[in-house]
C-alpha angles and dihedrals in degrees: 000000000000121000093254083070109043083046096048084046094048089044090051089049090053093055098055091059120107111267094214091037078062106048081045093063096032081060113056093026087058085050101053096034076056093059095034095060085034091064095033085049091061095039089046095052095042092056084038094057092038096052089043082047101052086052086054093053087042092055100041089044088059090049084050104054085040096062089039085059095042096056092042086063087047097052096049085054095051086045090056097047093051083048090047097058088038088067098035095063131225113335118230086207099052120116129252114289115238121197125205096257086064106062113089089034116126102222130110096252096045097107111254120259137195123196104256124235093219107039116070138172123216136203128187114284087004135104120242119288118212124244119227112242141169122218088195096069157024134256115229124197120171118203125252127298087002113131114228091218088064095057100036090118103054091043082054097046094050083049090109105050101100092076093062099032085053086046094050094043098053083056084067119013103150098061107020101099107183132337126214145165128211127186122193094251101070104270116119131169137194135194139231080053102250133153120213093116125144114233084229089059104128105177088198099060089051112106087241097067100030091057091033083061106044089037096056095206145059116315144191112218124182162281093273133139118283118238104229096030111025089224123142111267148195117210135197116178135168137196117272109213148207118231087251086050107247117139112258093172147317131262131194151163123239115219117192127226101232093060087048080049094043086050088051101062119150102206111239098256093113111031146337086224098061119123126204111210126183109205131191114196112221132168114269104226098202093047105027093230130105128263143202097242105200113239102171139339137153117296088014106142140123132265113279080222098058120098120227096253095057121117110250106227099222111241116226141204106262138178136162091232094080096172089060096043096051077050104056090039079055090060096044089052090056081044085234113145115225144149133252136181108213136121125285109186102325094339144110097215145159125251128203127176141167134178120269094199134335099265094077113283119126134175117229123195113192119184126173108266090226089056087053096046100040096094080052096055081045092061099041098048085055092057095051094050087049091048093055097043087044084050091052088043095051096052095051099046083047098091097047101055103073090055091044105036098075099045088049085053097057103035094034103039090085091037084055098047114033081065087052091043088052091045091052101049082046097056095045083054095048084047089055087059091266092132082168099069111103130178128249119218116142089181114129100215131073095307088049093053085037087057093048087049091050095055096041083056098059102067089043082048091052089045101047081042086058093042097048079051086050095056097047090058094046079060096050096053103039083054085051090058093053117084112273090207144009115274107261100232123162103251101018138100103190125174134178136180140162130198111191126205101223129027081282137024153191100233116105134183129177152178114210130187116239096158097121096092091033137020094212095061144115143160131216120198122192121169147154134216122210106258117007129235132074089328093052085032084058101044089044083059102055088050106057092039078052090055111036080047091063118017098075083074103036118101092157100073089189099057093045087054093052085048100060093033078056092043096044106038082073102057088041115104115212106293097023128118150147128228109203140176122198121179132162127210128204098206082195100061094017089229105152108196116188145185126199119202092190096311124152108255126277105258108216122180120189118207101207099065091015088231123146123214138179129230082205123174131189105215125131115252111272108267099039110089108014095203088049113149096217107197131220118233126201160341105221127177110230123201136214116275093024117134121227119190123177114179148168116255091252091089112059080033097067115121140209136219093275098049091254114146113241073218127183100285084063080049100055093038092065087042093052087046097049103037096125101047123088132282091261101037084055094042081045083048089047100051097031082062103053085048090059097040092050082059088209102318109129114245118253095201132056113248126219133164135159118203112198125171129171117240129208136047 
């Protein structure tokens, strides 16, 4: 039977229907669709915001540890050049030193300042008043009681730190707060040069130096007042050493809590409302359970009225829903990321967190409940309003169904059909390849506009069709640049291997040949571009067109690396970078000679102590700082039966169903277990058992690794 006819008969069988048993049903049934979609319209916004809101902490929590690692590099280079001038002795050429006492003063060798536009003092109902400060030099303060002829030596020999502390500060000057130096012996030194200290300032008596020092490594302090301008900071500081080791002081870099904030910021999308917290658990002494420990959020500040030397009261998560938040501190334990509806002050509100890294630190994103459901009250309210006028409008058209039903069966039914028919014929020829063919319906009602749509889809079906083909073929070509098979080279088993996320990628590994100047040798390339896609699948070519260019002829690692940083920071747009490691290997000689552009360490195990160890490097990612000094570390002597493992972050940050990190101790579990077997057997370990650990859940990072051990005896 055609369709005419099954059409005229269903139209018949309509009319006979009751009029009032209809508007019966329509009725009720608008009502309830109205408070179904009503109630799906609020659960579906809320998941909605939580899930848009978890890619929002993920991303923020990789710009944060970005920007902690970052800083911690920083901060080592800063510690070598105070130890540096330290050893050196006092400098003929250094500038005059100004104390603190000296900055405000009037008179022509007081050091010129200018008030800054970063460092503020404020006082209570008043907006925040600049501090004078000089970019040209430090600030010295020597503790109490403490000469300054007996320390003469030590205030000349730091003389020439400005240059380094001003070099070190324009690499970061949105979030580096203060620098400073203190020796045991008194002498302490800040920079931008400022004045604002207290006679009774004594450096060596501040938490930051104090833990730095029994600690013997590098430390996060705060938040805590500031001395100069009583402003919430952050600390890191690290020892300052003798060349015997022993500590001579401690150095350090302020970071204040307003630019962490600044760097925090939700968009207003959801709601005006919403609050970014960054938390650090920690153990409660008094109750033996963990807390959320406040590091920064908006409005967190001290009191205008508080002095430098108070003690700062921590602030703390807290809810009165006590159940939910011990929940939610569970998860971040476990540094697994999750949602919760519970109050925060006098409001109903949504929480997300994740976690920022796995010693503690987690982001939390609160946001009012009424702001996230209010598309879905929009929506509701909008139901209801169409229920009622399609209520009105079936009563009053009631009466007028049963008259017009049977004459529209028998005269529309063709009108109905012959476009459906059309429509029909159309599709079963586009699917036959034919993405010419086009309806004609020259109708002016739904199946005309359904035409017109249809024939406005073709040509956007043939385009994504030559785009998914595009893209095939991008795939097939980026494959085509990474290397088929492992470099056969006397005394080496080398394997590679990279698993994108999308059709391309921004991941890169590579085995050059830099055997022009030596036989025995071979270079292995592993990198990762920001994002991933055509962009990242662009930027990965250049530069590996950029290195295998140049790196035949380079026997200085250090100066290739500045030449592509130099070569690639023109063709990066903002935002974007590239993290690379590049190390050669004499098989001969088994030197191995590395540099890091911002690459996660080598990982090397070595079997016969079952000991792991890192070939790390501290330099920034390449396009970042065009003028960057990238350094060349080695060489190491690497011994037979050592494992040797360089990867993409996208390995230790899988993640399961649960948000867990598959993390570096899985790593180096699969590298201990599979030790004896061969390079691709380990990189195939390594993989298989992200794959297992994921538990089905795609991977949202490229992944990337290269597995290299020497033979032989």
């Amino acid at each position: 039977m055609s369709i005419r006819w099954k059409l005229l008969l269903l139209l018949l069988g309509i009319a006979l229907v009751p009029v009032a048993i209809l508007a019966m049903i329509n009725r009720n049934g608008m009502q309830k669709l109205g408070a179904d979609l009503a109630d799906r319209g609020r659960t579906i916004v809320t998941e909605r915001t939580a899930e848009q809101l978890r890619q929002l902490i993920r991303d923020q929590a990789k710009s944060l540890r970005f920007l902690r690692h970052s800083l911690e590099n920083t901060l080592q280079l800063q510690a070598r050049e105070v130890e540096q001038c330290l050893a050196r002795g006092p400098s003929e050429t250094s500038a005059p030193a100004f104390f603190s006492e000296d900055f405000g003063r009037d008179d022509a060798a007081a050091p010129r300042t200018v008030p800054s536009d970063r460092h503020f003092r404020f006082a209570t109902g008043a907006a925040g008043t600049p501090i004078p400060i000089t970019y040209e030099q430090q600030v010295y303060k020597l503790a109490p009681k403490v000469p300054a002829g007996e320390v003469s030596r030590e205030i000349a020999c730091l003389g020439p730190m400005p240059e380094a502390y001003k070099a070190l500060y324009q690499g970061h000057a949105g979030l580096i707060y203060w620098q400073f130096t203190g020796l045991e012996n008194g002498v302490y030194t800040s920079y931008p040069g400022h004045g604002g200290y207290p006679p009774e300032f004594d450096h060596r008596e501040r938490d930051w130096y104090v833990e730095a020092k029994q600690n013997g490594a590098l430390t996060w302090i705060g938040p805590y007042l500031g001395v100069s301008s009583e402003q919430l900071i952050l600390t890191l500081s690290m020892p300052v050493r003798a060349p015997d080791g022993e500590i001579r002081g401690v150095t350090g870099i302020d970071v204040n809590v307003r630019d962490i904030v600044e760097n925090m910021k939700v968009p207003p999308l959801w709601s005006r409302d919403a609050r970014a917290i960054l938390v650090f658990l920690e153990e409660d002494p008094a109750g033996g359970r963990r807390r959320a420990k406040v590091l920064a959020q908006p409005g967190y500040h001290q009191d205008a009225q508080q002095r430098w030397n108070a003690k700062i009261e921590a602030d703390y998560l807290e809810s009165d829903d006590t159940d939910r938040l011990s929940s939610m501190i569970a998860d971040m334990s476990e540094s697994r990321s999750g949602r919760a509806e519970m109050r925060y002050g006098d409001r109903e509100s949504l929480w997300v967190y994740g976690p920022v890294d796995e010693e503690g630190t987690n982001l939390v994103i609160i946001l009012p409940l009424a702001d996230v459901v209010a598309q879905a009250a929009a929506v509701e309210r909008e139901a209801r309003e169409s229920t009622d006028a399609q209520v009105r409008i079936a009563s009053a058209l009631a009466g007028l169904v049963f008259l017009i039903v049977l004459l529209f069966a028998l005269i529309g039914s063709r009108t109905v059909t012959e476009p459906v028919r059309e429509l029909a014929a159309t599709a079963d020829r586009i699917a036959a390849g034919e993405f010419d063919a086009r309806v004609r319906i020259h109708t002016h009602d739904e199946l005309g506009k359904l035409g017109q749509r249809f024939n406005e889809m073709v040509p956007q079906l043939e385009e994504r069709m030559n785009l998914k083909q595009s893209l095939e073929l991008a795939m097939e070509v980026q494959q085509s640049l990474l290397p088929s098979r492992p470099p056969v080279v006397e005394g080496l088993d080398v394997a590679g291997k990279s698993i994108y996320c999308d059709e391309t990628g921004g991941d890169y590994f590579d085995f050059l040949n830099v055997a022009e100047m030596n036989a025995h040798r071979v270079g292995v390339a592993i990198g990762d571009v920001t994002g991933h896609g055509i962009a990242a699948a662009l930027l990965m070519t250049t530069a590996r067109a950029l290195l295998r260019s140049h790196a035949a002829q380079a026997t200085d690692l250090a100066r290739l690396m500045n030449t592509l940083n130099a070569d690639l920071a023109h063709d990066m747009e903002g935002g974007q970078f590239m993290t690379l490691y590049y190390l050669v290997l004499d098989t001969r000689t088994r030197e191995a000679r590395w540099v890091s552009a911002g690459h996660d360490a080598a990982i090397v195990y070595d079997p016969a102590d079952d000991s792991f160890s890192e070939l790390t490097g501290v330099d920034i990612p390449l396009g970042i700082e065009p003028a960057w000094e990238f350094k060349e570390h080695g060489p190491v002597l690497l011994k037979p039966g050592q494992v040797v493992v360089i990867g993409t972050d996208g390995i230790w940050e899988g993640r399961d169903p649960d948000d867990e990190f598959f993390g570096k101790d899985r790593l180096r579990e699969v590298i201990r277990r599979k030790a004896a077997s061969s390079a691709a057997d380990i990189s195939d370990a390594i993989t298989d058992a992200l794959r297992e650990f994921a538990r089905g859940r795609a991977p949202e990072d490229d992944i990337t690794l290269v597995t290299f051990k020497l033979t032989g005896e």
